[in-house]
C-alpha positions in Angstrom: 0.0 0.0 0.0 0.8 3.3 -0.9 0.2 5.2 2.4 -3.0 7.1 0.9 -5.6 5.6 2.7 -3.5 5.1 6.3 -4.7 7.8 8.2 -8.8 7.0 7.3 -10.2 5.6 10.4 -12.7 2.1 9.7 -16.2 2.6 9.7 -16.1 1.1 13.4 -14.0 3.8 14.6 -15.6 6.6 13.1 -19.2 5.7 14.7 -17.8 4.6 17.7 -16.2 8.4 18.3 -19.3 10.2 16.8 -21.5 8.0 19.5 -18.9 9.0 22.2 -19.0 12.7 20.7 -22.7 12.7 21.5 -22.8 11.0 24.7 -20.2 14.2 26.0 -22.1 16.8 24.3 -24.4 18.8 26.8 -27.9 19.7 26.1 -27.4 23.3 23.9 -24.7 21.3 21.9 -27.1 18.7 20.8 -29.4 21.3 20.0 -26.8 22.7 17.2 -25.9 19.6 16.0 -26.0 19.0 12.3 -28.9 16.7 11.3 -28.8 13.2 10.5 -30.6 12.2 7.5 -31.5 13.2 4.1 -31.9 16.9 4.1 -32.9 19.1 1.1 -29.9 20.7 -0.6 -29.8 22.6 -3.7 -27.6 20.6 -6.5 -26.2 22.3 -9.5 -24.8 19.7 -12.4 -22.6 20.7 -15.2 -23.0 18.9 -17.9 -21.4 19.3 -21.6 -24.1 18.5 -24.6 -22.5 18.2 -28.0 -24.6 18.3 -31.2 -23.9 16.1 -34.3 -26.1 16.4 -36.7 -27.6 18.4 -39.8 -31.1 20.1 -38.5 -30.7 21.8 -35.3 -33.3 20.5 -32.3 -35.1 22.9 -29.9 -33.9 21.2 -27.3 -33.8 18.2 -25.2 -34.6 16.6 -22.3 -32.3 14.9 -19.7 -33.5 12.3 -16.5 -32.0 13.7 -13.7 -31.7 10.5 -11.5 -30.4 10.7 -8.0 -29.6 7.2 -6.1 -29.1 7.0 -2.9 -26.7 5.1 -0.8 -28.1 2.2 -0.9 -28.5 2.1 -4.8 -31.8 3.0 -4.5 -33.1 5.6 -7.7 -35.2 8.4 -7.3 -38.2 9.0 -9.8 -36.6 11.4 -12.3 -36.6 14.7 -12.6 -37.0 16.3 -16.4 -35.0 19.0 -17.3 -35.4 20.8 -20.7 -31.9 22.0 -22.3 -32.3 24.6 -25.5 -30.5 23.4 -27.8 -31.8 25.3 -30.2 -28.4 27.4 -31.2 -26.4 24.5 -31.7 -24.7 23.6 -35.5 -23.1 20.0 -35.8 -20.1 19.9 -33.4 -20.6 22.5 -31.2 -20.4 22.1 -27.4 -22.7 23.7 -25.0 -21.8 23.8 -21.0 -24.8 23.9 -19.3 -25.5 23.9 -15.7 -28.3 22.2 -14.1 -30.2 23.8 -10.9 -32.3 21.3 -9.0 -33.8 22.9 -5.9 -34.4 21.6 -2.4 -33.4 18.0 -3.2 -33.3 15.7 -0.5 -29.5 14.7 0.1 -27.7 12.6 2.0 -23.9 11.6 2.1 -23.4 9.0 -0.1 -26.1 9.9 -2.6 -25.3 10.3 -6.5 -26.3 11.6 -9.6 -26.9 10.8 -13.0 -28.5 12.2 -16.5 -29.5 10.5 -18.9 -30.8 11.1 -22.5 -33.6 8.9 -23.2 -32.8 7.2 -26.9 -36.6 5.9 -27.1 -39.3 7.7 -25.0 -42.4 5.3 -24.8 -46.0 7.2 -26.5 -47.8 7.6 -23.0 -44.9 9.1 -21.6 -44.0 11.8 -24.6 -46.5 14.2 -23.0 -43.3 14.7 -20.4 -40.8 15.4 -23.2 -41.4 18.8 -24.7 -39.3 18.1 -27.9 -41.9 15.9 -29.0 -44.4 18.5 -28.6 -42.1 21.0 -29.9 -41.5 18.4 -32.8 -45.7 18.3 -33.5 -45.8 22.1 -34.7 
């Protein structure tokens, strides 16, 4: 081993202090304690979209999927990107703002671009109602 991960405690060691932590702490330090739990949190992605293609598209829509730490998924979240300026091969940072989502450490994210949406779900998708004009 390299020496990098010598100085992490175990998992054994780390709850046994923050249990001993809170056994010391009086009554007003409890009350400041940070909570426990999910909480909500505001989560900004950055995500690079890149465009191939001949006819420019409105937009598109990304799943914004969060799992949590025990690899359970979230019901996605839909977020529309304009896309609308883009010529084959350009690249487009764009930064996703998803408010008051419930976060706890060891929680992920992922987006995802659908490649088939099913019919009773395009109603969600407004490039397919963009598409219809």
């Amino acid at each position: 081993m390299d020496g990098a991960g010598e100085a992490v405690a175990p998992a054994s060691a780390s709850a046994s202090a923050t249990a001993v932590a809170a056994e010391e702490a009086g009554p007003e330090e409890e009350e400041h304690a940070e909570p426990h739990g999910p909480r909500p949190t505001d989560v900004v992605l950055t995500l690079l979209v890149r465009f191939a293609g001949d006819d420019p598209l409105p937009g598109i829509t990304v799943d914004v999927v969060k799992t949590d730490k025990d690899d359970q998924p979230s019901p996605p979240v839909l977020q529309w990107i304009d896309t609308s300026e883009m010529s084959d091969g350009d690249v487009l940072q764009v930064e996703l703002e998803l408010e008051d989502m419930e976060y706890e450490d060891g929680d992920a994210f992922s987006v995802l671009l659908a490649s088939t949406v099913p019919a009773d779900a395009r109603s969600n998708y407004r490039e397919y109602a963009e598409a219809g004009r």
